[in-house]
C-alpha positions as CSV (number, residue, x, y, z in Angstrom):
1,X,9.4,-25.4,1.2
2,X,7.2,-23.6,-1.1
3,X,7.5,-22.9,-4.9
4,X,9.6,-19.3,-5.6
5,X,6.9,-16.4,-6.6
6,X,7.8,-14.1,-9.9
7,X,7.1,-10.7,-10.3
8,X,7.6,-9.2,-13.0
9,X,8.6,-5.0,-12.8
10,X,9.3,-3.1,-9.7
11,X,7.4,-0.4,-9.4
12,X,4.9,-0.1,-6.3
13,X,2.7,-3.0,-7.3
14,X,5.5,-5.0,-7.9
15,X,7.6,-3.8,-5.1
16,X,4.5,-4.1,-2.4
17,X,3.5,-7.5,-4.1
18,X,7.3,-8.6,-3.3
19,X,7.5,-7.9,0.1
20,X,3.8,-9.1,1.2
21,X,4.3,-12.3,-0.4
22,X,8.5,-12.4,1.5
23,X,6.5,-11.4,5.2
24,X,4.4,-14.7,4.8
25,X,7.6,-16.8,4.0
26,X,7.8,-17.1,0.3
27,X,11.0,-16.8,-2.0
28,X,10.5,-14.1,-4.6
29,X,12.2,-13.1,-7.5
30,X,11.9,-9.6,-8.7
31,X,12.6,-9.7,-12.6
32,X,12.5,-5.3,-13.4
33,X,14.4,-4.4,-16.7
34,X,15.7,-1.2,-15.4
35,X,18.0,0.3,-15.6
36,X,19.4,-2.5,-18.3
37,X,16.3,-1.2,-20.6
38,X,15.0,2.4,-20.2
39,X,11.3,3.9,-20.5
40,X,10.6,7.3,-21.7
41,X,9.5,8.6,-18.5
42,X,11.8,6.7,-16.1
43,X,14.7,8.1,-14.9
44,X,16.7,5.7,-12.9
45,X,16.8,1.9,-11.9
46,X,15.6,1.8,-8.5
47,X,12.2,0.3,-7.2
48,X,9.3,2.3,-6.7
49,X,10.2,5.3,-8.8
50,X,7.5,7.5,-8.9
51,X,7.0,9.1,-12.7
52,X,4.0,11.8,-12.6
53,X,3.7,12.8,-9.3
54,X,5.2,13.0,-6.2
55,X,1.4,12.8,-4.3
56,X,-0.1,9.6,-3.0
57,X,-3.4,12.5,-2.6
58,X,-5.3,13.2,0.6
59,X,-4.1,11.3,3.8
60,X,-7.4,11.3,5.4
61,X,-8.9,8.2,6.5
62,X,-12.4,9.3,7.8
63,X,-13.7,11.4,5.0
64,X,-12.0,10.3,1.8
65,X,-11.7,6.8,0.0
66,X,-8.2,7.0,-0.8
67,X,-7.1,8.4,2.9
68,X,-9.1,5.1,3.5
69,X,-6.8,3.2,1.4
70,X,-4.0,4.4,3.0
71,X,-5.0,3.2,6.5
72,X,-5.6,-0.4,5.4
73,X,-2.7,0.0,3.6
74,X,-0.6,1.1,6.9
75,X,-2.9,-1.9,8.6
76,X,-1.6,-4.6,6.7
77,X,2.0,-3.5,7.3
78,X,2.7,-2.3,3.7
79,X,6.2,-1.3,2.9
80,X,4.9,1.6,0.4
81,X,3.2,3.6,3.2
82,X,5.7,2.9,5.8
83,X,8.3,4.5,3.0
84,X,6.1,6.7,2.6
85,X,5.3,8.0,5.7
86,X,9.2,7.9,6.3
87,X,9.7,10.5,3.5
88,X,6.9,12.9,3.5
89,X,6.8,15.9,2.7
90,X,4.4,19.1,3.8
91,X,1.8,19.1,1.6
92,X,-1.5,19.8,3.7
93,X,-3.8,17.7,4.2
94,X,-2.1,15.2,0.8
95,X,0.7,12.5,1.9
96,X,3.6,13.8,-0.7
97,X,7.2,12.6,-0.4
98,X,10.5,13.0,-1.5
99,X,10.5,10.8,-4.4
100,X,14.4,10.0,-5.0
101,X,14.4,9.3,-1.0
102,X,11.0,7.0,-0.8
103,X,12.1,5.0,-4.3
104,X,16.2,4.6,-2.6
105,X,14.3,3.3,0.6
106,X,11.9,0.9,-1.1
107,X,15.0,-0.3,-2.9
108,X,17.0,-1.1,-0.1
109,X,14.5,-2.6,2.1
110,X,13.8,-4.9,-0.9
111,X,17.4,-6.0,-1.4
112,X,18.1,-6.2,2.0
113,X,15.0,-9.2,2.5
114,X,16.5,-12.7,2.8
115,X,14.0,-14.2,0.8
116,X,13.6,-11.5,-1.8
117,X,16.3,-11.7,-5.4
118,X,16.4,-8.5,-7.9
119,X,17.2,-9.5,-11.6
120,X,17.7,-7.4,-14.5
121,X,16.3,-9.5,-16.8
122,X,13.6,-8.2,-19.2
123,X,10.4,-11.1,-19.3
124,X,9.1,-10.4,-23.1
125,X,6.4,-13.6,-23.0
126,X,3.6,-15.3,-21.1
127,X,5.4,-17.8,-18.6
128,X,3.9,-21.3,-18.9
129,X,4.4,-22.8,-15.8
130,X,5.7,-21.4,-12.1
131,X,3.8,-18.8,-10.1
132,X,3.4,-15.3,-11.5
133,X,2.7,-11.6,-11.3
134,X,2.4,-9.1,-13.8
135,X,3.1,-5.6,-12.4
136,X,4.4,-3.8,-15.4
137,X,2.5,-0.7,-15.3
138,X,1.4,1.5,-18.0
139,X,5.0,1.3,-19.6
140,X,4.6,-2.2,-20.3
141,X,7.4,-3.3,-22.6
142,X,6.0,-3.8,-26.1
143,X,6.9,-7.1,-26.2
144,X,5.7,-8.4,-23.3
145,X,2.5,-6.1,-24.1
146,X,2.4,-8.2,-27.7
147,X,2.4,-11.4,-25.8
148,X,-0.4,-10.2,-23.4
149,X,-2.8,-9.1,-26.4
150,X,-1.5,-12.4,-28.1
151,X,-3.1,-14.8,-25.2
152,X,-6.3,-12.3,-24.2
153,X,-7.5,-12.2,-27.7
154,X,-8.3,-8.2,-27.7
155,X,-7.3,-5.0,-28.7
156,X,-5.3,-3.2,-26.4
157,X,-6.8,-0.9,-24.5
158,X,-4.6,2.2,-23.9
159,X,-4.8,6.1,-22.6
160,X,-2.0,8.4,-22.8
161,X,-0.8,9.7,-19.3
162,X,0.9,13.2,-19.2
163,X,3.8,14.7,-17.0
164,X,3.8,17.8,-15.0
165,X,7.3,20.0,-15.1
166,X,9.5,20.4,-12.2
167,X,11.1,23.6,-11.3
168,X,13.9,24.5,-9.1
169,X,12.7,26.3,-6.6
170,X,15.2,29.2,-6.1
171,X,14.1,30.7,-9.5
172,X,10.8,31.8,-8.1
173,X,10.6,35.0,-7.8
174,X,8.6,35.1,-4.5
175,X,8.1,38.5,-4.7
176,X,5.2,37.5,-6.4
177,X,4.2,34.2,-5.3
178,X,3.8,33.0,-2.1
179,X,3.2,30.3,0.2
180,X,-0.4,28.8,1.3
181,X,-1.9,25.6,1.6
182,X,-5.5,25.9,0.4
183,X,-7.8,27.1,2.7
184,X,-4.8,27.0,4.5
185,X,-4.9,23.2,5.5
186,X,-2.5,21.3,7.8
187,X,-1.8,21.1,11.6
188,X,1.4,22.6,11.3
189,X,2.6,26.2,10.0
190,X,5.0,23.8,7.5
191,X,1.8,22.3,6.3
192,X,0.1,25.5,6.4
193,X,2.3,26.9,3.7
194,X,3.3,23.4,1.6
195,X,2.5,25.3,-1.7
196,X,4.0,28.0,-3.5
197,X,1.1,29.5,-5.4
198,X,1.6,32.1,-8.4
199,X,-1.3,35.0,-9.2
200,X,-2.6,35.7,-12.6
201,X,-5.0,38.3,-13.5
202,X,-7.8,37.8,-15.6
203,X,-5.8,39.4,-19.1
204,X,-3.1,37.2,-17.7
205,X,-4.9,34.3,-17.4
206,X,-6.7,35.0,-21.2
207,X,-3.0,35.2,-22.4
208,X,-1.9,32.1,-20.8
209,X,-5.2,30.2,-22.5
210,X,-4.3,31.3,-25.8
211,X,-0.4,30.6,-25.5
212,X,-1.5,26.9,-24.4
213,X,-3.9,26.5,-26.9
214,X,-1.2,27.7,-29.8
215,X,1.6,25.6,-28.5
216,X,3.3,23.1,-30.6
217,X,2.0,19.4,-29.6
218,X,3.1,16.4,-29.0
219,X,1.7,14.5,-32.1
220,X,0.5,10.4,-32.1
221,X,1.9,8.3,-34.5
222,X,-0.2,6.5,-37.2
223,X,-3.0,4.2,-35.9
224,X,-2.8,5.7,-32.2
225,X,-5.8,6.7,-30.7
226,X,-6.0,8.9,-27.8
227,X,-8.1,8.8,-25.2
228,X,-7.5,10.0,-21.5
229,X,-7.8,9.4,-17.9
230,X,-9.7,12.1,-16.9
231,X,-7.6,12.3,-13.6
232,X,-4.4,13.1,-15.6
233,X,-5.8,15.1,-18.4
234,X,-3.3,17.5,-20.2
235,X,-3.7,20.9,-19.4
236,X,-4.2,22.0,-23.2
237,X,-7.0,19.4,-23.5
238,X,-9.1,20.9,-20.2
239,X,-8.2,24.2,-21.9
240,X,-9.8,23.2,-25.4
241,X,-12.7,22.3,-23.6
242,X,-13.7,25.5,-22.7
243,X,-11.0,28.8,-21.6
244,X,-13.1,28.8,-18.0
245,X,-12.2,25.3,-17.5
246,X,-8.6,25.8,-15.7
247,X,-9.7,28.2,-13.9
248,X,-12.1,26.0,-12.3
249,X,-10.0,23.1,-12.2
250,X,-5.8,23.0,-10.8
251,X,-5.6,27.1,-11.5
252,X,-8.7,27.4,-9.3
253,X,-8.3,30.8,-7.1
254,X,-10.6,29.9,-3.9
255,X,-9.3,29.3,-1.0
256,X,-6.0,31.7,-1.0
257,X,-5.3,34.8,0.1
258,X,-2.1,36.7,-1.6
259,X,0.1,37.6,0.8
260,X,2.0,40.4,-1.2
261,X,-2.0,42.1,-2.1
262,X,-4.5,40.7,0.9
263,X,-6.9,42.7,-0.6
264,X,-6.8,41.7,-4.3
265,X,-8.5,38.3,-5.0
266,X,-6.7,36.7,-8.2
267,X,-8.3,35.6,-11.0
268,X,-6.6,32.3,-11.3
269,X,-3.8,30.7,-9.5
270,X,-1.0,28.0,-10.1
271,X,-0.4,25.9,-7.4
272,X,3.3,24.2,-6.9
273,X,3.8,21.5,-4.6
274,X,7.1,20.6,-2.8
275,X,9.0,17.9,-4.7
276,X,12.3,16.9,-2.3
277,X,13.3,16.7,1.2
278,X,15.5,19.6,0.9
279,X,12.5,21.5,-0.9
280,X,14.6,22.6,-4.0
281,X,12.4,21.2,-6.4
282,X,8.9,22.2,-6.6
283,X,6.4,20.4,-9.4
284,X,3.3,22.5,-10.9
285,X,0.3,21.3,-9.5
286,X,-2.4,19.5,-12.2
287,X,0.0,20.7,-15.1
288,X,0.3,17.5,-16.8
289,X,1.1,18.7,-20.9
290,X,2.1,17.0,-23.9
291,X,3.5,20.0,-25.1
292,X,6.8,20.2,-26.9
293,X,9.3,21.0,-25.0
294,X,10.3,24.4,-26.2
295,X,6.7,25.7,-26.3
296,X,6.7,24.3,-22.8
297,X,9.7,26.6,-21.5
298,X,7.6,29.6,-23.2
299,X,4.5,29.2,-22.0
300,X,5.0,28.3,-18.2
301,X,7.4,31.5,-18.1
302,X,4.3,33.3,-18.4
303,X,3.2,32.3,-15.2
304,X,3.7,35.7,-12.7
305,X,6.6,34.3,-10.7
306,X,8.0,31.5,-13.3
307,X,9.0,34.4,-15.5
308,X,13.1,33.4,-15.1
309,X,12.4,29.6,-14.2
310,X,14.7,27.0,-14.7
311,X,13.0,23.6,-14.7
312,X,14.4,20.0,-13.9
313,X,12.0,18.1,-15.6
314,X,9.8,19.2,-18.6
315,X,6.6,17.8,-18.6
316,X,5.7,14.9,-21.0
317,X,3.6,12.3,-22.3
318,X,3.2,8.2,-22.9
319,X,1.4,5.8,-23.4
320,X,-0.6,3.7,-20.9
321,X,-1.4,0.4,-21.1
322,X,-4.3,-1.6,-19.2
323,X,-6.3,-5.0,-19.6
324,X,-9.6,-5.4,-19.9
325,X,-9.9,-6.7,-16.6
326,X,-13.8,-7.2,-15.6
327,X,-13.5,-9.9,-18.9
328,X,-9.7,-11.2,-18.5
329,X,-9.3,-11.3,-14.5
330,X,-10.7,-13.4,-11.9
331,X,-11.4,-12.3,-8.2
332,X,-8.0,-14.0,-7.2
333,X,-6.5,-11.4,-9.6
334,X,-5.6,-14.5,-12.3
335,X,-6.1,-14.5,-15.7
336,X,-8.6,-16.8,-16.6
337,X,-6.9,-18.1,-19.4
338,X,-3.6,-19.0,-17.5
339,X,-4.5,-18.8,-13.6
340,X,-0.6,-19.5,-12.6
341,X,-0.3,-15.4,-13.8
342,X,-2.0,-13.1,-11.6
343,X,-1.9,-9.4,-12.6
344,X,-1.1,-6.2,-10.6
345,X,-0.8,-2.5,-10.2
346,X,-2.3,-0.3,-13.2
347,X,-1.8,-2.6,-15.9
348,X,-5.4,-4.0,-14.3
349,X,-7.0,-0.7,-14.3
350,X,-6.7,1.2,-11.5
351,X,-5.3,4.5,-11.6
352,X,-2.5,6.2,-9.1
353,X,0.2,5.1,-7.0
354,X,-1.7,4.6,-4.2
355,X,-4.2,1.9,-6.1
356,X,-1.2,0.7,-7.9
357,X,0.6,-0.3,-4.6
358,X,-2.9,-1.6,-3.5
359,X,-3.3,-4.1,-5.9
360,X,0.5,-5.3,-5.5
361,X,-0.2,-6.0,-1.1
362,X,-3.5,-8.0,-3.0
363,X,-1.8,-9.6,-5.3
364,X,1.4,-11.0,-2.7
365,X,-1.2,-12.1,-0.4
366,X,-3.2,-13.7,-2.5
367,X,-0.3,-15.4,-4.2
368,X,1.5,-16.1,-1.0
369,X,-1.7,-18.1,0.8
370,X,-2.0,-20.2,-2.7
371,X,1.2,-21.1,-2.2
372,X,1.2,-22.2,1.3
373,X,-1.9,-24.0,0.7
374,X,-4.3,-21.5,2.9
375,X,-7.0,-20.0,0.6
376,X,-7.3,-16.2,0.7
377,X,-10.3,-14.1,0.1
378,X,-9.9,-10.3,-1.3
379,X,-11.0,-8.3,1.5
380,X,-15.0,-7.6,1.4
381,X,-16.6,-5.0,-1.1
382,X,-17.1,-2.4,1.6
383,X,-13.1,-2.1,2.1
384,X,-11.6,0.2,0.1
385,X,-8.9,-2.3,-1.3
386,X,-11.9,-5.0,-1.5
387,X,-14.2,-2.3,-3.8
388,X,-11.5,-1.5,-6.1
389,X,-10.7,-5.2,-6.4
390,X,-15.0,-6.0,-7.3
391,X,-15.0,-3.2,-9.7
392,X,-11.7,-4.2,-12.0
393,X,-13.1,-7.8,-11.6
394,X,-17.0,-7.8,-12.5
395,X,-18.2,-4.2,-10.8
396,X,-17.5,-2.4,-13.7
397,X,-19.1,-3.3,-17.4
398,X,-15.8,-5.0,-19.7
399,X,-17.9,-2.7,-22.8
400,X,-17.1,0.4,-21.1
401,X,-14.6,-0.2,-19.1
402,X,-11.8,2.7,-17.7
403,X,-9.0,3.0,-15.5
404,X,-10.2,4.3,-12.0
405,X,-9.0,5.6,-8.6
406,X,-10.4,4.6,-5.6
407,X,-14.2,6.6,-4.8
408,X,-16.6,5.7,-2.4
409,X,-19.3,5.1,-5.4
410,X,-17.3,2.0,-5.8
411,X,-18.4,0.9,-1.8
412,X,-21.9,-0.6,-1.3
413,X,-24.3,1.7,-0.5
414,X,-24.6,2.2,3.9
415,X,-27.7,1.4,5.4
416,X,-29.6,4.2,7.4
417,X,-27.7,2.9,10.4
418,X,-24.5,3.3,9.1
419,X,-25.6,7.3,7.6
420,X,-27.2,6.1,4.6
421,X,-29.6,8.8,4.8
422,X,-27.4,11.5,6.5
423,X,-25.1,14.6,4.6
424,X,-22.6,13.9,3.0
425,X,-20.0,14.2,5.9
426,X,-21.7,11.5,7.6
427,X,-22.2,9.2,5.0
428,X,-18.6,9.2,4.1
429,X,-17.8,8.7,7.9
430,X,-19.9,6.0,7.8
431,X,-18.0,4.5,5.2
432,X,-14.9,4.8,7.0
433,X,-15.8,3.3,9.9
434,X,-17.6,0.3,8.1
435,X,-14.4,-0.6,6.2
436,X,-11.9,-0.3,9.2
437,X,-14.1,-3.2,11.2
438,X,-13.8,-5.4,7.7
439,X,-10.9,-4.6,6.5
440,X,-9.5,-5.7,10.2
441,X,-11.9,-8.6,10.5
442,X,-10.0,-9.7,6.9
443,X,-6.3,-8.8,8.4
444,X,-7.3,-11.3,11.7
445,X,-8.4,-14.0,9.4
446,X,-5.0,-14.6,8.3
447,X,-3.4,-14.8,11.4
């Protein structure tokens, strides 16, 4: 009988690093502190709640690096993705889901394994002995986060990650907005018209800019610095970095047509995506803020059709913690230092849920084949699990070092063969189909 595998917090690393690890025959104990001890962005105790976002991002697996990650995800019979896929939503040409619905599902599946245990207990130090995984994500408790920057040696290394608002749907007033997926993606007319998009003017849009700019802030304390993802950037901070810049980035106008004035191109737009099943809830689209909360209410009513919004969630903002991982972590995903703890999820780096849960399938399988005495290589650099794994682990330079989503300038460069010299369409095709042969090679190695 083998030794019993800890993993410490259940979010999607921990969750997905659970049940690879209980498929291949290994008793796991899931140690999550919630909902015994609370974060600021969390708001209940089951597995696999999702915080920022209710998007794991585009679902296609031929032309984009994280639609790629999905399908070896789906290969390797990952409980995130089959949740996942269980609760979607419309969204396009994106894989969104109902987030209260996918977290309940992971949840049950998880305490319904025979060899899987859930305990509330809160892990604030290093374990010296046993077999370990880390997979505390950026809201790492500040204890445990003490003992962590106790054994590395270094600084933490943190970002601040911000929260989009939610609104309840049925106070848009969609005599103004209406419903279009950009460029008007999807198979389906549900797909077609997965977002609920709001028009601004150009004197709208210069009013908007200046409200966000003159909002109240969320402020640091003492001896905090912040720096941040560039995927999850506040909307006031793209704004200070020029007014054009919003308009260019999630209030971008291409690619929609208003249906109440076909012939009136707007001058920016804000996109809401569909939140819940039932499609009550609808969250604003690359609005991220660490605005107060009453400037919050203020400005985003000056949105044309959020004018008498009520919102479920205001938007927010906390602090992320991850290791320096090209110095700290092996390619087995153990600290060097102590190679019974392997680490998992964003706390090594990688940024979004879909990474996150990445890292976690790595980490069970790689804990799981220790344990059973069958060696287990992470899957080769040309895999889109195997590049992210080579770039938190020596790809990337420790000086400079920054969380990162999946992106095929992480993947070896093709040879001509493979569309190393073709447009872009081609090359990333040629990607694609590179990985999938590897990626299953890897999967029928362990059989």
């Amino acid at each position: 009988m083998s030794e019993t595998l800890h993993i410490v917090g259940g979010g999607m690393a921990g969750s997905e690093a659970a049940w690879q690890a209980a498929e291949r025959g290994i008793s796991v104990v899931i140690h999550e502190m919630r909902p015994h001890v609370g974060t600021f962005a969390h708001r209940t105790g089951d597995l696999a709640e999702m915080v920022c976002s209710n998007s794991f991002r585009s679902d296609d697996d031929e032309q984009n690096a994280v639609g790629l990650l999905h399908w070896e995800m789906r290969a390797a019979g990952g409980l995130i993705m089959e949740m996942a896929d269980r609760h979607s939503l419309p969204a396009g040409g994106a894989l969104a889901v109902d987030r209260d619905a996918f977290s309940q599902a992971v949840t049950a599946r998880l305490r319904a394994h025979p060899r899987i245990t859930i305990t509330g207990e809160e892990v604030d130090a290093l374990p010296a002995s046993g077999h370990w995984i880390i997979a505390t994500g950026p809201l790492t408790s500040t204890r445990l986060a003490e003992a962590i920057r106790a054994e590395t040696g270094t600084e933490s290394l943190a970002f601040f990650d911000a929260i989009a608002p939610i609104v309840h749907a049925e106070t848009i007033d969609m005599s103004i907005a209406w419903r279009q997926s950009r460029y008007d993606k999807g198979e389906t007319e549900e797909e077609r018209t997965a977002y609920i998009n709001c028009p601004m003017t150009k004197p709208e849009y210069e009013a908007f800019i200046d409200a966000l700019l003159a909002a109240e802030k969320t402020e640091f304390h003492e001896g905090e610095t912040a720096g941040y993802f560039d995927g999850c950037l506040p909307i006031e901070v793209m704004a200070d970095r020029g007014r054009e810049t919003l308009r260019h980035g999630p209030m971008k106008p291409i690619g929609l047509t208003n249906s109440h004035q076909p012939d009136q191109k707007a001058y920016a737009v804000v996109q809401l995506r569909r939140d819940n099943a039932l499609g009550t809830l609808y969250n604003i689209v690359g609005f991220q803020t660490k605005m107060k909360y009453g400037a919050q209410t203020s400005v985003f009513r000056m949105i044309p059709g959020l004018q008498n919004a009520s919102f479920a969630r205001l938007g927010g903002i906390h602090r992320n913690t991850f290791l320096n991982s090209p110095k700290l972590i092996d390619g087995q995903l153990r600290l060097r230092s102590r190679p019974n703890i392997r680490f998992a999820g964003q706390v090594t780096g990688v940024e979004g849920y879909v990474e996150s849960a990445a890292m976690g399938l790595l980490a069970g399988r790689l804990a799981a084949a220790e344990l059973t005495g069958r060696p287990l290589q992470a899957p080769p650099p040309e895999t889109a699990m195997g590049a992210l794994v080579n770039h938190i682990t020596g790809g990337a330079d420790a000086k400079t070092f920054q969380p990162m989503n999946v992106n095929f300038g992480l993947f070896p460069p093709l040879d001509e063969a493979r569309g190393g010299r073709k447009g872009r369409k081609d090359r990333y095709k040629g990607y694609t189909d590179r990985a999938k042969i590897l990626f299953t090679e890897w999967l029928q190695g362990q059989s």
